[in-house]
C-alpha positions as CSV (number, residue, x, y, z in Angstrom):
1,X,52.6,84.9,111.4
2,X,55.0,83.2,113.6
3,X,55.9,79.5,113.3
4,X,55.0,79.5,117.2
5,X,51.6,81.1,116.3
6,X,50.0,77.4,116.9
7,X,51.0,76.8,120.4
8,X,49.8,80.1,121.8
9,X,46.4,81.0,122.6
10,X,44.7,83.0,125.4
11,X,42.1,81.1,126.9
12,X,40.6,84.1,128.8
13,X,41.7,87.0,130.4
14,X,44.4,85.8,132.6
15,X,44.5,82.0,131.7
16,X,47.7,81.2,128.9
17,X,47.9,77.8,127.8
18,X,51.1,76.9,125.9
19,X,51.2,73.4,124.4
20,X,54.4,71.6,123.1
21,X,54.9,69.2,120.6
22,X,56.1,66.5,123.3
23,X,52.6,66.8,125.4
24,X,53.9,69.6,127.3
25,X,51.2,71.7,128.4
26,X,52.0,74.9,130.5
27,X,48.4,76.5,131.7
28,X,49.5,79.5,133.5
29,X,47.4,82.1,135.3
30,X,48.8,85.6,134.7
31,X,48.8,89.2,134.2
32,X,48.0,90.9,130.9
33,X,51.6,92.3,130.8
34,X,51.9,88.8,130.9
35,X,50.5,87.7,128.0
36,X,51.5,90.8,125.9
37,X,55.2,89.6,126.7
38,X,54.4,86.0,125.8
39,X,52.5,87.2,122.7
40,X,55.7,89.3,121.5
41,X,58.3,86.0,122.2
42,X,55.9,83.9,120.8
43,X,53.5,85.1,118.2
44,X,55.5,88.2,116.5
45,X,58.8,86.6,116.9
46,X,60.7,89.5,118.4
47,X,63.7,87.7,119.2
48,X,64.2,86.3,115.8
49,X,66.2,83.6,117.2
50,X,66.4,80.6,115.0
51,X,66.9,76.6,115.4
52,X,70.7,76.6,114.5
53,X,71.1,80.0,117.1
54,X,70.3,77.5,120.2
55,X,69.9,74.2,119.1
56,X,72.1,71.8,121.2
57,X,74.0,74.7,123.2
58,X,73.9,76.0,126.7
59,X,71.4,79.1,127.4
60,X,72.2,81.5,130.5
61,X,68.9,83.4,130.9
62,X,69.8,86.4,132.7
63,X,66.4,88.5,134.3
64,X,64.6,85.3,133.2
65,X,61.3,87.5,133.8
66,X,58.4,85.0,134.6
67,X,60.1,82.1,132.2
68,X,59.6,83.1,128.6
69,X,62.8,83.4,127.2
70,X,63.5,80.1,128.6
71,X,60.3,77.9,127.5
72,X,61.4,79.9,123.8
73,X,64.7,78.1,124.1
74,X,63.4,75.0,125.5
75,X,61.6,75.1,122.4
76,X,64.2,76.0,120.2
77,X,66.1,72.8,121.4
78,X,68.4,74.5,124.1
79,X,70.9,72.0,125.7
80,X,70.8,73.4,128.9
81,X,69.1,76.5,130.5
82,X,70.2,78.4,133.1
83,X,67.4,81.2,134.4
């Protein structure tokens, strides 16, 4: 399991709730298609992407999608993120 496994969970069909460790709380009403993307970034890790990959460095985002990427390198401790 994913280290982001805890701050993912579907709350029903098209309701996501993401919560950060700083009280950051995206509740996001959404697709399935959605939530299956948000489920690979987040739960299965599919990026593999780690701290010292984007800690402290500038992001360009490009597609950006609906925001996950991003919010995964917000996480990740991103110095800046361009979408």
């Amino acid at each position: 399991m994913s280290k982001y496994a805890e701050n993912l969970t579907v709350a029903d069909d098209f309701k996501l709730v993401i919560k950060f460790p700083n009280n950051i709380v995206f509740n996001i009403l959404t697709k399935p298609s959605y939530v299956e993307a948000l489920y690979k970034v987040f739960v299965k890790n599919e990026y593999n992407l780690s701290l010292d990959e984007v800690e402290g460095k500038n992001v360009l985002d490009i597609g950006a999608f609906f925001g996950d990427s991003s919010i995964l390198f917000y996480k990740l401790g991103a110095k800046k993120i361009v979408a």
